[in-house]
C-alpha positions in Angstrom: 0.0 0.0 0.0 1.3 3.2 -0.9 -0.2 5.8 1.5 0.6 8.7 -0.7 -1.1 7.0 -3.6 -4.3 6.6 -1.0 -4.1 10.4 -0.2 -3.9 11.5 -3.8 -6.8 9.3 -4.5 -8.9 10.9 -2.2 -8.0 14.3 -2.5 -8.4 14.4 -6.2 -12.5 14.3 -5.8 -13.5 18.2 -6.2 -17.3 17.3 -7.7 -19.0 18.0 -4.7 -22.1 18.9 -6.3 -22.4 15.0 -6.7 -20.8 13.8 -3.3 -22.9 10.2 -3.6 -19.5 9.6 -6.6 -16.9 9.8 -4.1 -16.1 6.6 -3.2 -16.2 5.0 -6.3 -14.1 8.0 -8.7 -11.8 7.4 -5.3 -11.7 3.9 -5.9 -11.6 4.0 -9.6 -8.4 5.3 -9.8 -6.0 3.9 -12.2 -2.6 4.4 -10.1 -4.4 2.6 -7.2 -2.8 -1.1 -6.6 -5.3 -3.8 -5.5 -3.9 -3.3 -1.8 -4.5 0.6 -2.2 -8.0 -0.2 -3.2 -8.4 -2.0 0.1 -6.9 0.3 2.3 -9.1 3.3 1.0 -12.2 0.5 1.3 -11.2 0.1 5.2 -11.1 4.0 5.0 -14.7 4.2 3.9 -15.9 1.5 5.9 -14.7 2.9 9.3 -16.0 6.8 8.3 -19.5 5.2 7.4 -19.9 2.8 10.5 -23.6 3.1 11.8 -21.8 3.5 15.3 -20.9 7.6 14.5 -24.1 8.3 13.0 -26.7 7.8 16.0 -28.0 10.0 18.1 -26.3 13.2 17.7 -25.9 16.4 15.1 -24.4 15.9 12.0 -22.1 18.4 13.4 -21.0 15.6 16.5 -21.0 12.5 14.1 -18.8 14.5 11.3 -16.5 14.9 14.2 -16.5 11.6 16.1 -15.7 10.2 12.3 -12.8 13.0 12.1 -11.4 11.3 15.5 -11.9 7.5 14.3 -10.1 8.1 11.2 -7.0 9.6 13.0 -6.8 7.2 15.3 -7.2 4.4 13.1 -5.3 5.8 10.0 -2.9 8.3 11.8 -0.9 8.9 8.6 -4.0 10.6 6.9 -3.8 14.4 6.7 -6.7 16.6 7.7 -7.4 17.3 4.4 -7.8 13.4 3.3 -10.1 13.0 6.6 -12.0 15.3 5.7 -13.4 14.4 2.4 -14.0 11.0 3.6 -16.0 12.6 6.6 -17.9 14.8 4.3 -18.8 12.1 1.7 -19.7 9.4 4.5 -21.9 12.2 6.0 -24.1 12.7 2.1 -24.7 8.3 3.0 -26.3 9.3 6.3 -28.2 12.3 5.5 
């Protein structure tokens, strides 16, 4: 896994107008290797868990996500967190 390959992945998505695309223009990227693709799927599969999205603001989820992700994928920037968070937080609305 190249974790600079990961980031660029994500960061690349700008069409925000159509944030339901995210994942799969992330995952569709064609400098991904199969064990990029996977990490980025754990990446999206821990910012969508159910657990974040009960109960609360979409303010308090969006940042319980932002916390999960750094401490399960410390070597994400901000930045990278942060389009996960917003794009997992279109899935829940």
């Amino acid at each position: 896994m190249s974790e600079s390959t990961v980031i660029a992945a994500a960061d690349a998505f700008t069409n925000w107008a159509q944030p339901w695309a995210f994942y799969e223009s992330t995952i569709a990227q064609p400098d991904l290797t199969a064990s990029d693709r996977a990490t980025i799927r754990d990446i999206w599969s821990e910012a969508c868990n159910s657990r974040y999205w009960q109960d609360a603001s979409l303010q308090e989820c969006s940042a319980c996500v932002e916390r999960a992700l750094h401490v399960v994928f410390p070597w994400l920037p901000a930045q990278t967190r942060a389009q996960f968070v917003r794009a997992a937080s279109y899935q829940w609305r």
